[in-house]
N, C-alpha and C positions, 0 to 999 in steps of 0.2 A: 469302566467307562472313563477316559481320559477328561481332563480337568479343560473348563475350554479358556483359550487364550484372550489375552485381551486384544482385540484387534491392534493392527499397524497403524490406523488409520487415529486411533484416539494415542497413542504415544507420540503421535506428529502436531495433532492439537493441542494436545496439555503442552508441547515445545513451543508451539507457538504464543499460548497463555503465557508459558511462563517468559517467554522471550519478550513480549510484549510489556508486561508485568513489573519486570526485573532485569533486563539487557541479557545477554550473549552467555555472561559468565555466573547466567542463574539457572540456564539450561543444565541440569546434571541427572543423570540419569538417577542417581538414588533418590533427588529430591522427587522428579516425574514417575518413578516406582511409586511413592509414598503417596502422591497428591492422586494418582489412581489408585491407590488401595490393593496394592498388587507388587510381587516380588519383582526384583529387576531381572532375575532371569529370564523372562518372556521376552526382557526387549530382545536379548541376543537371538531371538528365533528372529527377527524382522532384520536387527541392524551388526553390523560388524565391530559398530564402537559409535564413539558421539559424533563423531566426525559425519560417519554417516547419515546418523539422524539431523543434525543441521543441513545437510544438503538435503535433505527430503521435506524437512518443512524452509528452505527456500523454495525449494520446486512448489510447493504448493502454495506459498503466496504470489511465486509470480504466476501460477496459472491461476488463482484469484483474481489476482491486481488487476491483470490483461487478458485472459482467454474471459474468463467468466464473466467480467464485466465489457468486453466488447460484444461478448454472447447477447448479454441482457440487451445493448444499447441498439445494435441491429435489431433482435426482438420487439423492442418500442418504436423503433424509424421517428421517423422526423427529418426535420432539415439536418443540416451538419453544426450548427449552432445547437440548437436544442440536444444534438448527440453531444454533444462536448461536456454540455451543464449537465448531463446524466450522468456521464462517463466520471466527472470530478464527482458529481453527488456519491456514487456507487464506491469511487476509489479511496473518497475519504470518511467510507462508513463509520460506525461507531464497532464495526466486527475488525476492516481493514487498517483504519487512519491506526491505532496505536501500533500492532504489527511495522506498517510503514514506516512509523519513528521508530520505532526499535532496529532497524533493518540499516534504516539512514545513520542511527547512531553506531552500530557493528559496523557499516561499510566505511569510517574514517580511523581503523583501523585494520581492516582485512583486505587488501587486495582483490582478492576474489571475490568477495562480497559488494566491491566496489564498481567492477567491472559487471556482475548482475545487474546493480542498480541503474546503472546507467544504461546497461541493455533496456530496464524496463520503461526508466522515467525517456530515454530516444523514444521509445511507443508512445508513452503518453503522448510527449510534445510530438507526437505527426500527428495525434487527434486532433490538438492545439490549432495546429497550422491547417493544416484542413478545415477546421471552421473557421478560423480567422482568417483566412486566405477566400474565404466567402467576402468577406466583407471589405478587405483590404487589398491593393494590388498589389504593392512594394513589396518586394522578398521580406529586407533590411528591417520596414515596419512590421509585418507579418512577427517575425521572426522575434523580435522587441518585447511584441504585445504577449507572442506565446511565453517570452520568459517571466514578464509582470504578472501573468496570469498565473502560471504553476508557482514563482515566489509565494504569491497573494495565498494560495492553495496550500501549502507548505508552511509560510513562516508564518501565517497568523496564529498558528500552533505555539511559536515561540516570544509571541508579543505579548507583553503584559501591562501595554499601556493602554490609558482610557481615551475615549474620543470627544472629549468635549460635548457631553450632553447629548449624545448620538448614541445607539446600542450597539455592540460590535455586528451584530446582523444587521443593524441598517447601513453602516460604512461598507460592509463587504458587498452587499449588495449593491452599493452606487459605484463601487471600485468593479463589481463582475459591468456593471450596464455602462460603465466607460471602457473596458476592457475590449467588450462586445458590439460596442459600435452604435449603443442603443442611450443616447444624450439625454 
């Protein structure tokens, strides 16, 4: 009886773990053999080299990022507003959001990596604008508020100031309900 493999599907996660984890250049197949408890010859049954396996867990967070999570957000309906606030909630999960930084921080050195990103974060921002083009007329504005809104989304990750006796969830909060049109 042959020895059963460890699936493709967990060599693509634990890259994603570790990409999240540790950046680009901690992706290595001996250490992802090790961290599943399993020789790296299996991976060569799935993959051709690392190169490979890095395009396969990109494919799989951008169909995360954006298939799965437009999935979901049609699944719930609502107005195009309320889509939007899910669509951020889902995209900067506690599964997704680190994935995302690790992905943004690979993409300011890899070209191609770069040009994914911006394929995926263009989907976002039409979410953006589609809800905010609810509330708003002006292209110019529309367009403004989608970029304050994904920054807000994005660099709150990277701030590590305090808000003057305010909780950072309650500043983000009045920053989404100015965003959103809701004073």
């Amino acid at each position: 009886m042959g020895a059963l493999r460890t699936p493709r599907e967990k060599w693509v996660e634990e890259g994603l773990r570790t990409l999240a984890d540790g950046g680009v250049d901690a992706v290595r197949i001996e250490a992802l053999a090790k961290a599943l408890g399993v020789t790296k010859g299996g991976f060569y049954g799935y993959f051709t080299d690392r190169s490979a396996l890095l395009e396969a867990m990109l494919d799989t967070w951008e169909r995360e990022s954006i298939d799965v999570v437009l999935d979901r957000v049609e699944q719930a309906g609502g107005d195009a507003l309320h889509k939007a606030r899910l669509a951020g909630q889902l995209t900067f999960s506690d599964r997704l959001l680190p994935i995302d930084l690790a992905v943004r921080d690979w993409a300011r050195r890899d070209p191609a990596v770069a040009d994914r990103l911006r394929r995926v974060d263009n989907r976002r921002m039409q979410v953006l604008r589609d809800a905010i083009g609810t509330i708003r007329q002006d292209p110019d504005e529309i367009e403004a508020w989608c970029l304050l809104a994904f920054c807000m989304a994005i660099g709150h990750h990277f701030l590590a100031a305090d808000h003057l006796g305010r909780t950072r969830e309650q500043v983000m909060g009045r920053a989404g309900d100015l965003i959103l049109g809701r004073s």
